[in-house]
PDB file of N, CA, C, O and CB in Angstrom:
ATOM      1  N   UNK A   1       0.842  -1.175   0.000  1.00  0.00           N
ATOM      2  CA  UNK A   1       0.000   0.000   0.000  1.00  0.00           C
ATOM      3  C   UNK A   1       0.890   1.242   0.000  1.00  0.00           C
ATOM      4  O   UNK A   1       1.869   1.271   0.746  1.00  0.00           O
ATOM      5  CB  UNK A   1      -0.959  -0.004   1.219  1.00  0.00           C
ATOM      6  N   UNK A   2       0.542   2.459  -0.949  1.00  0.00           N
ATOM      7  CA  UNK A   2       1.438   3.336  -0.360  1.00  0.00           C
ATOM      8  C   UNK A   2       1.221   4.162   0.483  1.00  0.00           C
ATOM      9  O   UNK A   2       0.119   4.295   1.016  1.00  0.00           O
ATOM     10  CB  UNK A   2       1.915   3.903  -1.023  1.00  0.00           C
ATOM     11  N   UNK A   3       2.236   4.856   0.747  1.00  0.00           N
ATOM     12  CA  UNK A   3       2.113   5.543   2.171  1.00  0.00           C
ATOM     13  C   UNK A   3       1.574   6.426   2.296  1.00  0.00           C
ATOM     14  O   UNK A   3       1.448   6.609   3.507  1.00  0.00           O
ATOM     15  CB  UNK A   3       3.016   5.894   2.762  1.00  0.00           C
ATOM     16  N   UNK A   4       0.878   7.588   1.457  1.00  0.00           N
ATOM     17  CA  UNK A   4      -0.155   8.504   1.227  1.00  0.00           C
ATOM     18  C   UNK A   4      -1.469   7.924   1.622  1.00  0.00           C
ATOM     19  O   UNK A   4      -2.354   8.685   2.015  1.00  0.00           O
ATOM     20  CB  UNK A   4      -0.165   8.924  -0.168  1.00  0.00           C
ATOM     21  N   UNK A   5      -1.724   6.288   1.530  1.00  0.00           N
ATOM     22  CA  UNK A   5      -2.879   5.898   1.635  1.00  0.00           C
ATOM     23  C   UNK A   5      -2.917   5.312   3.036  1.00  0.00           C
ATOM     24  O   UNK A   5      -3.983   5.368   3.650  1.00  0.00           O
ATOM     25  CB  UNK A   5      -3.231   5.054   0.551  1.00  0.00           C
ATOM     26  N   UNK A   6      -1.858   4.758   3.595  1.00  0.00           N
ATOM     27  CA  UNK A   6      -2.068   4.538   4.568  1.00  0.00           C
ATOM     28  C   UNK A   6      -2.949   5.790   5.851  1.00  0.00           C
ATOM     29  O   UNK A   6      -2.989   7.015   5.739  1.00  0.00           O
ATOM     30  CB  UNK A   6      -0.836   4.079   4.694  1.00  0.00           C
ATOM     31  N   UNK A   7      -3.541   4.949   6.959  1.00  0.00           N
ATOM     32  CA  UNK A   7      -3.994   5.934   7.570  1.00  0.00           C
ATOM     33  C   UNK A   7      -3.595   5.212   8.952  1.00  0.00           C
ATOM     34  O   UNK A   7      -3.243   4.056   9.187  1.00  0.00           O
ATOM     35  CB  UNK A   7      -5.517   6.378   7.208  1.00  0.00           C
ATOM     36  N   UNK A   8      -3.853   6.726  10.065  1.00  0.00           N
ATOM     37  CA  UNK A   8      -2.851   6.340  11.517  1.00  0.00           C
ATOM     38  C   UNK A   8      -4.160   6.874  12.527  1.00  0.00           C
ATOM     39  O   UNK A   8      -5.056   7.670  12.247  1.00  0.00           O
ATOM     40  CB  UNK A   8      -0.896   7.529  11.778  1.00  0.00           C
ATOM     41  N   UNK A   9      -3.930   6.183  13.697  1.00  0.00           N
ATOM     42  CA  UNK A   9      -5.085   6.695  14.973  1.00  0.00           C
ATOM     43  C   UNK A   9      -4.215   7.168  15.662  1.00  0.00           C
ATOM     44  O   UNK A   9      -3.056   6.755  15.629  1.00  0.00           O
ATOM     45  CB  UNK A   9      -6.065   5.620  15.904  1.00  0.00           C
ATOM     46  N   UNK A  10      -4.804   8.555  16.748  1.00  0.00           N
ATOM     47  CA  UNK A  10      -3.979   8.619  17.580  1.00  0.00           C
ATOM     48  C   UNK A  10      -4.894   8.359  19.102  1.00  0.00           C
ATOM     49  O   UNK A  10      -6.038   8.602  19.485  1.00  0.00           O
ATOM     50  CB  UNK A  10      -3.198   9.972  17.320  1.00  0.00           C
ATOM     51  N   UNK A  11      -3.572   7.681  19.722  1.00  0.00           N
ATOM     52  CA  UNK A  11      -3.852   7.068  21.178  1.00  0.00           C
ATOM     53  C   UNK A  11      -3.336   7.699  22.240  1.00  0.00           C
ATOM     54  O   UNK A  11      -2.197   8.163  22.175  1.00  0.00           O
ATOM     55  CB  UNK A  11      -3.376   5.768  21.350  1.00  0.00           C
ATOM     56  N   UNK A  12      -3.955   7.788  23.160  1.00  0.00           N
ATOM     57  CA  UNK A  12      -3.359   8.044  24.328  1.00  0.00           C
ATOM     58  C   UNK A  12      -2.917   6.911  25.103  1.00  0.00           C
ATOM     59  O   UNK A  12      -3.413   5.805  24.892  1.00  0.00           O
ATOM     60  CB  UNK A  12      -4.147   8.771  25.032  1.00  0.00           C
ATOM     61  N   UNK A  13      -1.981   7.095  26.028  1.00  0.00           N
ATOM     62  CA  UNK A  13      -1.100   6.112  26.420  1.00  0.00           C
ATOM     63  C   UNK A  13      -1.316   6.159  27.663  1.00  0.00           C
ATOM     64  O   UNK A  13      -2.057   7.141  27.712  1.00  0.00           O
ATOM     65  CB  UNK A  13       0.239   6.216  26.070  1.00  0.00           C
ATOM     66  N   UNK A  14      -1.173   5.707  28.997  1.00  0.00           N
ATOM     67  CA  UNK A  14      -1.230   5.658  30.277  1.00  0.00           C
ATOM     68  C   UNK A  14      -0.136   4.688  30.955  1.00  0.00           C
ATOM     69  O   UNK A  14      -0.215   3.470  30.789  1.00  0.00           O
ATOM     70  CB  UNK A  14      -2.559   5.316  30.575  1.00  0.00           C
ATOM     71  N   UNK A  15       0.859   5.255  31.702  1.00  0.00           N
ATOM     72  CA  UNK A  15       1.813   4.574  32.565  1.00  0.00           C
ATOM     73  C   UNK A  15       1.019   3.602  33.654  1.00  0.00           C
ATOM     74  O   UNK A  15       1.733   2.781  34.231  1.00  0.00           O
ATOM     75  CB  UNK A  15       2.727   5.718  33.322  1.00  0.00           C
ATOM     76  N   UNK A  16      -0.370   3.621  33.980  1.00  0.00           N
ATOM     77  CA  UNK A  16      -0.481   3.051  34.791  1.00  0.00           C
ATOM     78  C   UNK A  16      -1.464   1.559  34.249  1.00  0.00           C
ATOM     79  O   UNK A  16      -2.468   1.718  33.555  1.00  0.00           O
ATOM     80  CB  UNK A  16      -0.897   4.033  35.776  1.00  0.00           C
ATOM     81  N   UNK A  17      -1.111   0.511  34.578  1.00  0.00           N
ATOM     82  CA  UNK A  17      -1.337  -0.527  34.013  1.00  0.00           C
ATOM     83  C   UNK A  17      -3.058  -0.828  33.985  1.00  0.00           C
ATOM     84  O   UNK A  17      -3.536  -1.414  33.013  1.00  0.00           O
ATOM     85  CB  UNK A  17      -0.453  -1.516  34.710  1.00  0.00           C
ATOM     86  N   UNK A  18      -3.849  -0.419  35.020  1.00  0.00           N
ATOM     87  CA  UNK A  18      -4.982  -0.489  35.206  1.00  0.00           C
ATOM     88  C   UNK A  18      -5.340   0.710  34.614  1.00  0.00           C
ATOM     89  O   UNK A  18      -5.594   1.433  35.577  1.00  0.00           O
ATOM     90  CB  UNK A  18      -5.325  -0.747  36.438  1.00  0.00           C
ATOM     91  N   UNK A  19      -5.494   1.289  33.702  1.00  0.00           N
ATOM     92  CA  UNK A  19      -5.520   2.280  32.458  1.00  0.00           C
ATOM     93  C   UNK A  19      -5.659   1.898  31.229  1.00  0.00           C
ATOM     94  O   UNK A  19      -4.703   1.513  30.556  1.00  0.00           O
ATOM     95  CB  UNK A  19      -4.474   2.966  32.331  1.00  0.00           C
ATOM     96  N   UNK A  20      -7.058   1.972  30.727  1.00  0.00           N
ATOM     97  CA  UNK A  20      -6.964   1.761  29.693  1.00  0.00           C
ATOM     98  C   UNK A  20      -6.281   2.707  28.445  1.00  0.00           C
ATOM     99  O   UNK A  20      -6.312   3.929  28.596  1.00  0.00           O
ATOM    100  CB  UNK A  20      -8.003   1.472  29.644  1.00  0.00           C
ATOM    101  N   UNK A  21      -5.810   2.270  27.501  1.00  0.00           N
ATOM    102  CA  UNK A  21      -5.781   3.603  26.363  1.00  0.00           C
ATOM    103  C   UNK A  21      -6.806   3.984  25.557  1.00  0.00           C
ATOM    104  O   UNK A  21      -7.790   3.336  25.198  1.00  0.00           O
ATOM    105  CB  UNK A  21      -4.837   3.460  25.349  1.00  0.00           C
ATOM    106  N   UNK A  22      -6.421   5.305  25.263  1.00  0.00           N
ATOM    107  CA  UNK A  22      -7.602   5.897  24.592  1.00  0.00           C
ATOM    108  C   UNK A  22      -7.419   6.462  23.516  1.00  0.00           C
ATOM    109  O   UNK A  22      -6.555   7.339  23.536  1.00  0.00           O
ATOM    110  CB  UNK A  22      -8.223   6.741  25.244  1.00  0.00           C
ATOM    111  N   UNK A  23      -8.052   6.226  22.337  1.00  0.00           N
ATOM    112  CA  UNK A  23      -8.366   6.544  20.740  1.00  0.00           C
ATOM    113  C   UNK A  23      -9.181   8.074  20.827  1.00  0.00           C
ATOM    114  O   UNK A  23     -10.391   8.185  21.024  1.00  0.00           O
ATOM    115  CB  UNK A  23      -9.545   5.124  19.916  1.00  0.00           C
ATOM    116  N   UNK A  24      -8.276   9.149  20.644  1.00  0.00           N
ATOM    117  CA  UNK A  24      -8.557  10.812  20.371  1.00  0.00           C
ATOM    118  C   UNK A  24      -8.320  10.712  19.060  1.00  0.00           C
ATOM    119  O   UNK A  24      -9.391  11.232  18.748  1.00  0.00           O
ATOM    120  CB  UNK A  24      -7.559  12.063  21.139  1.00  0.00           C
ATOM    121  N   UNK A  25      -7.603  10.384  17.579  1.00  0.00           N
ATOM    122  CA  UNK A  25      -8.391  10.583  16.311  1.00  0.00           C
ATOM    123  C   UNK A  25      -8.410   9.142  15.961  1.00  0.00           C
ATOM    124  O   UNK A  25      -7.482   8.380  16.233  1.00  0.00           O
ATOM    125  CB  UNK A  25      -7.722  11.622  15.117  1.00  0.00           C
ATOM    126  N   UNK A  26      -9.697   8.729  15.238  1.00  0.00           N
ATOM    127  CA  UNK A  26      -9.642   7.461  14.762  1.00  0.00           C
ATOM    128  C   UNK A  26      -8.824   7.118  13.475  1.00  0.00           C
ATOM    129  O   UNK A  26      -8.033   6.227  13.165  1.00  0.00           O
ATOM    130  CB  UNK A  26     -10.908   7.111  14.593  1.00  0.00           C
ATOM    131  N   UNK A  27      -9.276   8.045  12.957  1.00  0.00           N
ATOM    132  CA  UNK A  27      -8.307   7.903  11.178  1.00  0.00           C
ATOM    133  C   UNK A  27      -7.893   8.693  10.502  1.00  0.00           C
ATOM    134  O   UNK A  27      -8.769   9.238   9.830  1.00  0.00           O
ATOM    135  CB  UNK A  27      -8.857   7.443  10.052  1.00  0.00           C
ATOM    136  N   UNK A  28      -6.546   9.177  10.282  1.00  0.00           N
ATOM    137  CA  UNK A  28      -5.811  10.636   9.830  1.00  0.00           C
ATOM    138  C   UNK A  28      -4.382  10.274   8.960  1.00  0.00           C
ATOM    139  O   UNK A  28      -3.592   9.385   9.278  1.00  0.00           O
ATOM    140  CB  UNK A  28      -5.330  11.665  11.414  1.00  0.00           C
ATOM    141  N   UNK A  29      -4.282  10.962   8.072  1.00  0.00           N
ATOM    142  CA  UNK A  29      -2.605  10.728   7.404  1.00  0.00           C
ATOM    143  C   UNK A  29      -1.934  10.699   8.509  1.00  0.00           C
ATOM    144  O   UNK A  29      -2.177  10.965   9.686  1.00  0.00           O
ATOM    145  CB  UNK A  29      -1.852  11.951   6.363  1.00  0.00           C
ATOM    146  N   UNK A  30      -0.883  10.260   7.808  1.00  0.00           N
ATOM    147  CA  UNK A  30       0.398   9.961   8.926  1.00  0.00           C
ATOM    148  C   UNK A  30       1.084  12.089   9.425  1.00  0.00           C
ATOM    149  O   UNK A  30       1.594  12.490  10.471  1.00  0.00           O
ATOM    150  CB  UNK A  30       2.228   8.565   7.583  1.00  0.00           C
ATOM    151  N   UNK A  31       0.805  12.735   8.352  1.00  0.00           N
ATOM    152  CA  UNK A  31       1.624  13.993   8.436  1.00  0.00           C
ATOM    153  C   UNK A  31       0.314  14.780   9.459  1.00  0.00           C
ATOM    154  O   UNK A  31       0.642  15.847   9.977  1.00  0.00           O
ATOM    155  CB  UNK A  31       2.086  14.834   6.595  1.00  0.00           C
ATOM    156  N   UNK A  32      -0.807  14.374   9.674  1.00  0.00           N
ATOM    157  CA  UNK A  32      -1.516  14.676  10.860  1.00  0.00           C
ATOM    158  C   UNK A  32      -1.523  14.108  12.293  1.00  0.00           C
ATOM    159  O   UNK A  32      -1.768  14.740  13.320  1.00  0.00           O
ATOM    160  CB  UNK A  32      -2.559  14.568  10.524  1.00  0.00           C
ATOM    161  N   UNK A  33      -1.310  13.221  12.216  1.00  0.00           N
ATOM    162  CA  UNK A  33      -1.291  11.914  13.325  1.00  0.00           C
ATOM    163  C   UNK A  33       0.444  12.577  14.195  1.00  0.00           C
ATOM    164  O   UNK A  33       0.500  12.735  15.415  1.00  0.00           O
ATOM    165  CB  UNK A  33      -1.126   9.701  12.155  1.00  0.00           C
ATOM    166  N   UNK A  34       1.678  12.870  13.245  1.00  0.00           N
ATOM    167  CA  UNK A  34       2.721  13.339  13.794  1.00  0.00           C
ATOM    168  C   UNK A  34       2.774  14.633  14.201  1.00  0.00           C
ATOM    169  O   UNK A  34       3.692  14.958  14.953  1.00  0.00           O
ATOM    170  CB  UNK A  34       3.588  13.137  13.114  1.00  0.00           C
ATOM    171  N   UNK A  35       1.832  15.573  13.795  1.00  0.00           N
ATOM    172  CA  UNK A  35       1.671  17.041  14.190  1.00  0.00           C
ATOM    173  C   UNK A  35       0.607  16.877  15.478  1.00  0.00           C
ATOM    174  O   UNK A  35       0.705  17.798  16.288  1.00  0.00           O
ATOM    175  CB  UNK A  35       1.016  18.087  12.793  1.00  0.00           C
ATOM    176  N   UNK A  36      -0.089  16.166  15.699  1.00  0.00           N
ATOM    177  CA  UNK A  36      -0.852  15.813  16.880  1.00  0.00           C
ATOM    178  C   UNK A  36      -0.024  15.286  18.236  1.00  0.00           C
ATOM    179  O   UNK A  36      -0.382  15.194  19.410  1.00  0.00           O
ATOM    180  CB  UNK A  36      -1.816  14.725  16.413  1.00  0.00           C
ATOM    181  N   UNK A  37       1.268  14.972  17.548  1.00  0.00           N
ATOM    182  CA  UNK A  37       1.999  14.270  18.591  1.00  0.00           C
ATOM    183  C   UNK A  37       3.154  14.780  18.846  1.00  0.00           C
ATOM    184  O   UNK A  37       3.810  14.254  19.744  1.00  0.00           O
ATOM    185  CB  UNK A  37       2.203  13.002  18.357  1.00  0.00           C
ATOM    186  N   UNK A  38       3.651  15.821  18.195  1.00  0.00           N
ATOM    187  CA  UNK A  38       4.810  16.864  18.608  1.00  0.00           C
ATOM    188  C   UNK A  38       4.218  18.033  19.649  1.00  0.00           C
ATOM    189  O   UNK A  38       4.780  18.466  20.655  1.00  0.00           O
ATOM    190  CB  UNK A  38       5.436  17.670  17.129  1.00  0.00           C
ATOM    191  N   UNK A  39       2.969  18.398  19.129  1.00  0.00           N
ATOM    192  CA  UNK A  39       2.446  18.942  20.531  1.00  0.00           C
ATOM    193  C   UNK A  39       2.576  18.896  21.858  1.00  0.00           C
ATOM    194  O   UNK A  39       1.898  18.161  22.576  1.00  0.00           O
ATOM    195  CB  UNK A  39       1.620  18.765  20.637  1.00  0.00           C
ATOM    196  N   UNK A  40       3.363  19.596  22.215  1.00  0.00           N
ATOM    197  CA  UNK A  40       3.937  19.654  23.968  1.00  0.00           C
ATOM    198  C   UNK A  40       2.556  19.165  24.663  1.00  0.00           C
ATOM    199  O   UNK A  40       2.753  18.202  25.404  1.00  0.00           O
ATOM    200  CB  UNK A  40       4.488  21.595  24.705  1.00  0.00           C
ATOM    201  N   UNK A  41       1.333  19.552  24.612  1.00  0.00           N
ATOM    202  CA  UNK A  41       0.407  19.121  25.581  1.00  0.00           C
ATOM    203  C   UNK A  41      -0.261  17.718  25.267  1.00  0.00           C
ATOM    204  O   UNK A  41      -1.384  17.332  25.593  1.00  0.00           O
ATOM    205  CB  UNK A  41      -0.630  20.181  25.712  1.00  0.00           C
ATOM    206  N   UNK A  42       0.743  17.040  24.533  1.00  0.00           N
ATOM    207  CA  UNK A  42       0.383  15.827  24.246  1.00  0.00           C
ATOM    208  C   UNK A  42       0.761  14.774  24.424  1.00  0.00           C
ATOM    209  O   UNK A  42       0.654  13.762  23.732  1.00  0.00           O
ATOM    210  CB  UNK A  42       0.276  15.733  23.498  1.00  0.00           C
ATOM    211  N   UNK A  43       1.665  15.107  26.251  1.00  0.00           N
ATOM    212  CA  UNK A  43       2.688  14.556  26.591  1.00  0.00           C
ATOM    213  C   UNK A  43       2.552  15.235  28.351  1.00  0.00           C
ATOM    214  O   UNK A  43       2.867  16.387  28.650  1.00  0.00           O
ATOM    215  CB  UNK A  43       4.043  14.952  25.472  1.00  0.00           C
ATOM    216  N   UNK A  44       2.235  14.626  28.921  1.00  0.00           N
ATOM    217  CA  UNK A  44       2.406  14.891  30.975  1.00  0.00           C
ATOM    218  C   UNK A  44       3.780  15.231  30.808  1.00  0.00           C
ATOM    219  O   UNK A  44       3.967  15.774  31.897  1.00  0.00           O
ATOM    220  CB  UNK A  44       2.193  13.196  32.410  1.00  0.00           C
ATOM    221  N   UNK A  45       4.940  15.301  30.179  1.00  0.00           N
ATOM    222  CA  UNK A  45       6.683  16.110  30.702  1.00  0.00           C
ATOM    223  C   UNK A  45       6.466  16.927  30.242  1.00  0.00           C
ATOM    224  O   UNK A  45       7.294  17.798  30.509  1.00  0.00           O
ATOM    225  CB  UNK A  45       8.256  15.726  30.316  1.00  0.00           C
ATOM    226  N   UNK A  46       5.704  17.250  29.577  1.00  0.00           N
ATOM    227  CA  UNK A  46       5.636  18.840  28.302  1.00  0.00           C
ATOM    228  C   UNK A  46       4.689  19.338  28.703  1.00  0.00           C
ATOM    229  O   UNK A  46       4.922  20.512  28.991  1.00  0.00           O
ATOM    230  CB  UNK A  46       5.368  18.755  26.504  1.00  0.00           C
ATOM    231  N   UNK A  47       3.424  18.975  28.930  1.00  0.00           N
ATOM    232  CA  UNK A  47       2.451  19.915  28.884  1.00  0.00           C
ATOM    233  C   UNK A  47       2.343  20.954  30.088  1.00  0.00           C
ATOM    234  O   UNK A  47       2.562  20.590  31.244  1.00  0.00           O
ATOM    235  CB  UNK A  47       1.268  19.201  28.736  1.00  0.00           C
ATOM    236  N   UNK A  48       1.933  22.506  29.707  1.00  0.00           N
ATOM    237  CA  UNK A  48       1.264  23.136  30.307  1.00  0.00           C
ATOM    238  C   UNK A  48       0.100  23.617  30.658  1.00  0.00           C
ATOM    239  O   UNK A  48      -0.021  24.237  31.714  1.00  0.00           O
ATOM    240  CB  UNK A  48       1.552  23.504  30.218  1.00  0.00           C
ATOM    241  N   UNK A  49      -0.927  23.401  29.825  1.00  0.00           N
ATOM    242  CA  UNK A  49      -2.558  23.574  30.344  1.00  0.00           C
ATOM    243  C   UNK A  49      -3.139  23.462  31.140  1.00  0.00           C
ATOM    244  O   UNK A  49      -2.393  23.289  32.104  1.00  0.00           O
ATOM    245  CB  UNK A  49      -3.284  23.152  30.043  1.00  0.00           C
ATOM    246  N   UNK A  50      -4.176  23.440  31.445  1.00  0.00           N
ATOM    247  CA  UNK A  50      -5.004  23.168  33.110  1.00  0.00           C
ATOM    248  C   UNK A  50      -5.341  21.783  32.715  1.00  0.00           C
ATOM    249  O   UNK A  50      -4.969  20.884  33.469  1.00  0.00           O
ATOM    250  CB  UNK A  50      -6.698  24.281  33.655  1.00  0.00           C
ATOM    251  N   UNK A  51      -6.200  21.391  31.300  1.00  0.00           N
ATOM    252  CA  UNK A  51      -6.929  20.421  31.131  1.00  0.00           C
ATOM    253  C   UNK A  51      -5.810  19.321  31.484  1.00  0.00           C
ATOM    254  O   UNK A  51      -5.902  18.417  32.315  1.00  0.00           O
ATOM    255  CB  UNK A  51      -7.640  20.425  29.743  1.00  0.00           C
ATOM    256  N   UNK A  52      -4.625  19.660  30.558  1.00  0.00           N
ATOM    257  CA  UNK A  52      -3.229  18.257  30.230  1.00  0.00           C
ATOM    258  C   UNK A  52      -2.708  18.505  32.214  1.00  0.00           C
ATOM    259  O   UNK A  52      -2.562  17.517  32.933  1.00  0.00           O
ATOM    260  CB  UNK A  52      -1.143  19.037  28.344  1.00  0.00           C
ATOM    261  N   UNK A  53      -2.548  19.684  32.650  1.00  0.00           N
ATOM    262  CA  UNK A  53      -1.855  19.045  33.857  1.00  0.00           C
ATOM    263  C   UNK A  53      -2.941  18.476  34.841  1.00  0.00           C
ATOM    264  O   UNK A  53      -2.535  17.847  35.818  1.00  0.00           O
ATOM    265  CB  UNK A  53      -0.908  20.151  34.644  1.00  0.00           C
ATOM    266  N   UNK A  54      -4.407  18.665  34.643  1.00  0.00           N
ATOM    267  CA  UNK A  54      -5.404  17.801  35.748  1.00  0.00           C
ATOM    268  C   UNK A  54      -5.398  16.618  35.388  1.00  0.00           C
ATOM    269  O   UNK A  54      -5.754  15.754  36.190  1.00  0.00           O
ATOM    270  CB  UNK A  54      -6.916  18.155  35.880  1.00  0.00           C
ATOM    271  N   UNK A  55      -5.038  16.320  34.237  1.00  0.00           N
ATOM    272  CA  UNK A  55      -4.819  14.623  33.506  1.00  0.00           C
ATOM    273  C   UNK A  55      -3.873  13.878  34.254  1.00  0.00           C
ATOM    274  O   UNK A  55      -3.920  12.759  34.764  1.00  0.00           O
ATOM    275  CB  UNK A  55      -4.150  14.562  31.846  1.00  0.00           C
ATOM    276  N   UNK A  56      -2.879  14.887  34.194  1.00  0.00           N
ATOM    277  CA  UNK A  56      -1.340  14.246  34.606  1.00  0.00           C
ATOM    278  C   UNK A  56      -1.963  13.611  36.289  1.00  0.00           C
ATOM    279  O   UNK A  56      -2.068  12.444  36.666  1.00  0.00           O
ATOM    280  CB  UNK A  56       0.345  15.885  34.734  1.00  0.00           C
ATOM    281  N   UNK A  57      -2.253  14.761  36.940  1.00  0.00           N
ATOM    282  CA  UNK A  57      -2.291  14.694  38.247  1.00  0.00           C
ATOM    283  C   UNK A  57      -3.752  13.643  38.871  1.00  0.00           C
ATOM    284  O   UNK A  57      -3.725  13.043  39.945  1.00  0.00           O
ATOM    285  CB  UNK A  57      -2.299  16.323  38.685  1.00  0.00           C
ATOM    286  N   UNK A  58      -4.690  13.637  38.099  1.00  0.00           N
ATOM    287  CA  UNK A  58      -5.467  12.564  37.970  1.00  0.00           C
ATOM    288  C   UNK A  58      -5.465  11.019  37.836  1.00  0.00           C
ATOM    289  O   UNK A  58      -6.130  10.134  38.375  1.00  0.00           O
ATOM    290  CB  UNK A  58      -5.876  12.850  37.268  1.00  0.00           C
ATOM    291  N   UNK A  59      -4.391  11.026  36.847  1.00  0.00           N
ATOM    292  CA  UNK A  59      -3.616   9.845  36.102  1.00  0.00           C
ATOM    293  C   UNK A  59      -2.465   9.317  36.229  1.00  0.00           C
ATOM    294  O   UNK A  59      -2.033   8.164  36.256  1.00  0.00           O
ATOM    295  CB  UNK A  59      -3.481  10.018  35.056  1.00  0.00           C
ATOM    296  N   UNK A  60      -1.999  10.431  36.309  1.00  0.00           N
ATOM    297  CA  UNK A  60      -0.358  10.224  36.413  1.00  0.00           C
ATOM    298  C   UNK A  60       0.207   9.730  35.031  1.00  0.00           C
ATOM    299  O   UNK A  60      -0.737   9.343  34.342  1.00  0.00           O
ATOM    300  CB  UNK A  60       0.073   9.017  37.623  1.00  0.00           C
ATOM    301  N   UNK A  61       1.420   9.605  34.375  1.00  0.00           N
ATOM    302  CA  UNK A  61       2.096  10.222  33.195  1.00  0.00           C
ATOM    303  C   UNK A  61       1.676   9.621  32.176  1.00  0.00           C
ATOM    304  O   UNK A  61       1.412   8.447  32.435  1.00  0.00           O
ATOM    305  CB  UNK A  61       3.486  10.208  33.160  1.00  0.00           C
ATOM    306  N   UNK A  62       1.497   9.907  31.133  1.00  0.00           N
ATOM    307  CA  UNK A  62       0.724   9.534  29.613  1.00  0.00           C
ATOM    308  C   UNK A  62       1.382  10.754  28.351  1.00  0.00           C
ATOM    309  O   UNK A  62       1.918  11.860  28.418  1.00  0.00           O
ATOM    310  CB  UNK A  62      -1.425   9.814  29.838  1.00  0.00           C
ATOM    311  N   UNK A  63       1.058   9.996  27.461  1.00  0.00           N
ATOM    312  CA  UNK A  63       1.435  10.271  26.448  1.00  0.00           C
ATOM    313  C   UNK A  63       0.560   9.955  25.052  1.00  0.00           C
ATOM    314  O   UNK A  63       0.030   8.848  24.962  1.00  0.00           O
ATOM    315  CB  UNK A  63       2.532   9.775  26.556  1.00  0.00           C
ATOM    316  N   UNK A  64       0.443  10.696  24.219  1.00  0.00           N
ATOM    317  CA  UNK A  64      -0.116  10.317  22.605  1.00  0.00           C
ATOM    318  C   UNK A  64       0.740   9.734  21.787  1.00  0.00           C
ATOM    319  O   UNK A  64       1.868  10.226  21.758  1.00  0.00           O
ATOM    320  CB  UNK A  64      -0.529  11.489  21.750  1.00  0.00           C
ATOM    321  N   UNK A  65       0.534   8.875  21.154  1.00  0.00           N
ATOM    322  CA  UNK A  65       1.507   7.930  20.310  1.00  0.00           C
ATOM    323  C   UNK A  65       0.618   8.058  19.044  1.00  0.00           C
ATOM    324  O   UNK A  65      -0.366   8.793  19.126  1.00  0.00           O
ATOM    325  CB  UNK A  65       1.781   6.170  20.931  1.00  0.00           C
ATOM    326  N   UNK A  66       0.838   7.506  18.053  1.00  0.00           N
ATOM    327  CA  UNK A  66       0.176   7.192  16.357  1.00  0.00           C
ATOM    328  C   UNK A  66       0.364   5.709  16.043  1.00  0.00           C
ATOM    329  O   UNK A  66       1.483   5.212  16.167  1.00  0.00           O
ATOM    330  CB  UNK A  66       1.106   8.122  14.956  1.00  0.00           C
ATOM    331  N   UNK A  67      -0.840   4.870  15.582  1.00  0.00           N
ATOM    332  CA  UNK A  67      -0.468   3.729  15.317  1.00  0.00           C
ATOM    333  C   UNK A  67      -1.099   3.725  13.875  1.00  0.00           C
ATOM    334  O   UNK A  67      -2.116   4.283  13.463  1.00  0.00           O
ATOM    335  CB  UNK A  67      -0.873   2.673  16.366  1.00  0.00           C
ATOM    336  N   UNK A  68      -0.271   3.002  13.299  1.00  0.00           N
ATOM    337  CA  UNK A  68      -0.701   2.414  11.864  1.00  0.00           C
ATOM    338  C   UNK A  68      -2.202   1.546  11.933  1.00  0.00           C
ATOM    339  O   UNK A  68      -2.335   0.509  12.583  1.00  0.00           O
ATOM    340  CB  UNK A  68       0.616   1.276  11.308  1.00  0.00           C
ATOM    341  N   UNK A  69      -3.568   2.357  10.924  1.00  0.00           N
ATOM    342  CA  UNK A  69      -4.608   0.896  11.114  1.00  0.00           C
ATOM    343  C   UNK A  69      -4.366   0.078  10.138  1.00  0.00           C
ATOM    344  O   UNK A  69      -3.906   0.632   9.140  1.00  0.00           O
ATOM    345  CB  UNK A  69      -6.251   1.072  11.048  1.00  0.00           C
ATOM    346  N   UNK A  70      -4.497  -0.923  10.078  1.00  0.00           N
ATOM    347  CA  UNK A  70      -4.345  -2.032   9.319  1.00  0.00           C
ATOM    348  C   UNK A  70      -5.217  -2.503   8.679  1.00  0.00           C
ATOM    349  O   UNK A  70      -5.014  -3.515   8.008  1.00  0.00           O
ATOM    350  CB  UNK A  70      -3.991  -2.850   9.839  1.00  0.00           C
TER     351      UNK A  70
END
């Protein structure tokens, strides 16, 4: 397949094992899916917001990743 066609979800991640992860876009190019995820608030070490640091402190550390759908 080529890679223009491929499409990516983005997930949220959770350090804590009893955490599930969570699907914030279901289906996006890859050059969206990586601009979603360079975002400092898309990341508990980076972020500054109220919403991303009540997450952190709620949750404790997480992160957005991009996975290939298949």
């Amino acid at each position: 397949m080529k890679d223009e066609l491929k499409k990516y979800k983005v997930v949220r991640f959770f350090q804590r094992r009893d955490l599930d992860s969570q699907t914030i876009i279901d289906s996006c190019p890859l050059e969206e899916a990586q601009e979603h995820c360079q975002d400092p608030e898309t990341d508990s070490n980076t972020c500054t917001n109220q919403e991303s640091l009540e997450r952190t402190r709620k949750f404790g550390p997480w992160f957005d990743g991009y996975l290939e759908i298949i």
